[in-house]
C-alpha positions as CSV (number, residue, x, y, z in Angstrom):
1,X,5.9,-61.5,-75.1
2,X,8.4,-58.7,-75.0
3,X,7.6,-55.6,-73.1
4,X,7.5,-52.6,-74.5
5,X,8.1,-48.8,-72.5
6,X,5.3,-46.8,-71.8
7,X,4.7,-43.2,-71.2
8,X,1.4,-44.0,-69.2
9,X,1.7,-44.0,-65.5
10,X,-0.9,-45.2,-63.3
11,X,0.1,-43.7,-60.4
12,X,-0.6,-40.3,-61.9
13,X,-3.7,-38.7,-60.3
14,X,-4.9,-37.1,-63.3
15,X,-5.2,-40.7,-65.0
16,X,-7.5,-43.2,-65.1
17,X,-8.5,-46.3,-66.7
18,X,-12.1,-46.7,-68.1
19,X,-14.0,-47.9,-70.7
20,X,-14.8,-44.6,-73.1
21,X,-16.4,-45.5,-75.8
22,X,-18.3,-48.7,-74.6
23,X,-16.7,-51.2,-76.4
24,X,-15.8,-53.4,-73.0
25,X,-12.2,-53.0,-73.1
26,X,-10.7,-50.1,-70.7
27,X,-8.8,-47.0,-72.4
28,X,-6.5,-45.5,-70.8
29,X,-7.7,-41.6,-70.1
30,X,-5.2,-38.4,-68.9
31,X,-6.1,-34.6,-67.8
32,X,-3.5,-32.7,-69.3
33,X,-2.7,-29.4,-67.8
34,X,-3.0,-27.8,-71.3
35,X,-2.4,-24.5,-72.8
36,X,-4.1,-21.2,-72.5
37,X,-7.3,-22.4,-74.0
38,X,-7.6,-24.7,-71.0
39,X,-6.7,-28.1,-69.9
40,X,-7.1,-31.2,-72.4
41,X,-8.2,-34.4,-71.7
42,X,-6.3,-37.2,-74.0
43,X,-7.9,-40.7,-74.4
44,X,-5.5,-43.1,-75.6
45,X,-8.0,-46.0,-77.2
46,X,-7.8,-49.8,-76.4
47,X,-6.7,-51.4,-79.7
48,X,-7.5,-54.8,-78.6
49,X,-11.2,-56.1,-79.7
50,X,-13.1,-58.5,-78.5
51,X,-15.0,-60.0,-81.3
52,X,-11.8,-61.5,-83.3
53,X,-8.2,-62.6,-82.6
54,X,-5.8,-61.6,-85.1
55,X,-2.8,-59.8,-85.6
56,X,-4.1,-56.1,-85.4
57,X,-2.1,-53.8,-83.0
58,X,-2.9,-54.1,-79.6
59,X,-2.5,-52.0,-76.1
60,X,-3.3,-48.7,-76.1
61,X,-3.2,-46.2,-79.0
62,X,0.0,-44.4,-79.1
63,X,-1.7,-41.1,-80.5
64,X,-4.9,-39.7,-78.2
65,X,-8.0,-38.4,-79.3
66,X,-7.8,-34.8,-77.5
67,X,-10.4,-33.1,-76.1
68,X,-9.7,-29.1,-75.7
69,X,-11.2,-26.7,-73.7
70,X,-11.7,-28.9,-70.9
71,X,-12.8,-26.7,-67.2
72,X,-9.5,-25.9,-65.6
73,X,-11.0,-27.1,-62.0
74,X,-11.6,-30.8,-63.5
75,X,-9.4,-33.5,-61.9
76,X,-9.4,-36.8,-61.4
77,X,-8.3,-36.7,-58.0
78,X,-11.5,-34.3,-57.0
79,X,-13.8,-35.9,-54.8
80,X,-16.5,-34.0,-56.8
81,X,-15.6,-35.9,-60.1
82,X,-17.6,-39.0,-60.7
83,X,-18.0,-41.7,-63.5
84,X,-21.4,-42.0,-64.9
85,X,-23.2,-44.0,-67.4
86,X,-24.1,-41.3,-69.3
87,X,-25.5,-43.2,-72.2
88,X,-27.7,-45.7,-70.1
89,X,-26.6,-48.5,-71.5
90,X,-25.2,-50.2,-68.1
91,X,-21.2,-50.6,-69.2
């Protein structure tokens, strides 16, 4: 296995790891400060799968998916902020 650099850091308050989209792998989520339309939040995907073993890509996605307009007061590091299982489907 060779390791590869990574731009993710852990130990950044505004960054967590959590399973987005529900697939049972964890993605590796970030608040950006942003722009003047706000801050972003940037989900870098797990490329891994679970239902096969082959030779597809896999770690984290090196492009996010970015949501803009995010509220500027949002931080992970907020006691306020909380995960949920908005969906309902106990993941």
């Amino acid at each position: 296995m060779v390791p590869y650099p990574s731009n993710f850091r852990l130990s950044d308050p505004n960054s967590t790891l959590t399973d987005i989209d529900g697939d049972g792998l964890v993605d590796f989520v970030r608040i950006d400060d942003g722009d003047i339309t706000g801050k972003q939040i940037q989900i870098f995907g797990n490329n891994s799968r679970l239902d096969r073993n082959d030779t597809s890509p896999r770690g984290f996605a090196t492009v996010p998916k970015t949501l803009f307009s995010a509220p500027r007061a949002i931080s992970f590091s907020s006691p306020a902020v909380r995960m949920t299982d908005s969906g309902g489907s106990c993941l």
